[in-house]
C-alpha positions in Angstrom: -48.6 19.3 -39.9 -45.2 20.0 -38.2 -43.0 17.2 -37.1 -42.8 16.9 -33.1 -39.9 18.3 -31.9 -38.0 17.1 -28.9 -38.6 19.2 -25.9 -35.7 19.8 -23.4 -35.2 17.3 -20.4 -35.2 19.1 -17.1 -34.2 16.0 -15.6 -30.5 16.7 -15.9 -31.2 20.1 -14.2 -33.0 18.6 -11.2 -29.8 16.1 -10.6 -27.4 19.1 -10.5 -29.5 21.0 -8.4 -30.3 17.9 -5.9 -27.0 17.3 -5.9 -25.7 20.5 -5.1 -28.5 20.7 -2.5 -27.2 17.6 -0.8 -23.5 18.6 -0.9 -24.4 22.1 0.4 -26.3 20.3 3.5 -23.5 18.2 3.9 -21.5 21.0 4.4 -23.6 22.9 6.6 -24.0 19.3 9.3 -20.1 19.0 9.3 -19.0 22.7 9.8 -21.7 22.7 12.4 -21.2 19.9 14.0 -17.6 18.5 15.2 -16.5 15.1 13.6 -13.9 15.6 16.2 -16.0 14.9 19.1 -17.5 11.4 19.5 -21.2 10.9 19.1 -20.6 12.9 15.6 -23.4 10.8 13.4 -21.5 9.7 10.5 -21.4 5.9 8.8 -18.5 4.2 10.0 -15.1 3.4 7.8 -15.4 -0.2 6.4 -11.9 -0.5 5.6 -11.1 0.8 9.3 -13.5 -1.5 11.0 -12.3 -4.4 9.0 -8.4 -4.1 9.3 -8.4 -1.8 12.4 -6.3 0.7 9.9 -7.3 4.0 8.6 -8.1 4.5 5.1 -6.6 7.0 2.7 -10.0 8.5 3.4 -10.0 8.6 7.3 -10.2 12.3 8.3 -11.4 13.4 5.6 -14.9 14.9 7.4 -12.2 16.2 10.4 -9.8 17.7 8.0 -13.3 19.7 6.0 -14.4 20.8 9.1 -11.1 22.1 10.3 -11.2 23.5 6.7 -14.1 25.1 7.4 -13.0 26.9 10.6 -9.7 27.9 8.8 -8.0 25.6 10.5 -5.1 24.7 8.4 -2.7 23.2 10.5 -5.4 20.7 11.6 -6.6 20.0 8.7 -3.1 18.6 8.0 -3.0 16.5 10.7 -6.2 15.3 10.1 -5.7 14.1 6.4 -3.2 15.9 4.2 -3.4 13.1 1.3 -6.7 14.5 0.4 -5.7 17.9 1.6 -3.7 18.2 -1.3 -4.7 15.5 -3.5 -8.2 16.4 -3.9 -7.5 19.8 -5.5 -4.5 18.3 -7.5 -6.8 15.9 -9.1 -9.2 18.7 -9.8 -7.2 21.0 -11.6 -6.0 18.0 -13.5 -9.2 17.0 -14.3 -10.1 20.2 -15.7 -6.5 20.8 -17.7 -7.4 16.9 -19.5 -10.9 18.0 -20.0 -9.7 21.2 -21.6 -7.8 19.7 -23.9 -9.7 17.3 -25.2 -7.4 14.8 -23.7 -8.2 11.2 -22.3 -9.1 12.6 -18.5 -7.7 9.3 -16.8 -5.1 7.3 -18.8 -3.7 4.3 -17.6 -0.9 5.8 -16.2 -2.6 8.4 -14.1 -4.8 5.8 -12.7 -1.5 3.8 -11.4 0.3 6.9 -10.1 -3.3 7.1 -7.7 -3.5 4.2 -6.6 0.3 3.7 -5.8 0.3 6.8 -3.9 -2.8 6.1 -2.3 -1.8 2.5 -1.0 1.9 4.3 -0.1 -0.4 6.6 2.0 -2.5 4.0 3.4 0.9 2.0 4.5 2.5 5.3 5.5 0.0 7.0 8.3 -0.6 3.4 9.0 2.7 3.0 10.7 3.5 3.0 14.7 4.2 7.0 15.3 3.0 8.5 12.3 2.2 12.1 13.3 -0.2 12.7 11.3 -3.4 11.3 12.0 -7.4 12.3 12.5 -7.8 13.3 16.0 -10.9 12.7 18.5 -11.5 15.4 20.7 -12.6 14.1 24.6 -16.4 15.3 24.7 
């Protein structure tokens, strides 16, 4: 009589695949439709409705469509923070993992969140240029 042996969970598999399948729809709603234009259906910004300021997140859906239309110099406007940030935390994300290194110290997590308050404060203040835009529909 042979011992039972442990079959392979697919359960791991169907999260990466839902999950891709979501982000892929995602995609597909906001390079189709305009987050520029109002009536865009999209959950509002807590932070924003609370204070009346934008997030460190606000135009990020602008700034991925414009992103998606090759529109660089609007993506900018929109949300340059994440424009950059977003693929500076990834590759080091990938460079920690690599090595076998602690992927978030301490540190790093400060260096975040200073910048992303600094942000916050910065495109927060009275003639900021760069901020998300609303197109007139």
């Amino acid at each position: 009589m042979e011992p039972d042996t442990p079959t392979p969970s697919r359960t791991p598999l169907y999260i990466t695949l839902g999950t891709g399948a979501v982000f892929v729809a995602a995609l597909a709603y906001i390079g189709l439709a305009d987050p520029h234009r109002p009536g865009f259906l999209a959950p509002l910004c807590p932070f924003k409705h609370v204070t009346g300021w934008d997030c460190p997140a606000c135009g990020g859906l602008r700034m991925t469509h414009d992103l998606l239309h090759g529109d660089i110099a609007a993506a900018v406007a929109d949300n340059v923070f994440l424009l950059v940030g977003l693929p500076l935390l990834a590759a080091w994300v990938v460079i920690r993992r690599r090595r076998h290194e602690a992927v978030l110290p301490a540190t790093a997590i400060v260096v975040i969140a200073v910048a992303t308050i600094s942000w916050t404060v910065v495109r927060n203040l009275p003639g900021f240029p760069l901020v998300p835009t609303l197109l007139d529909g």
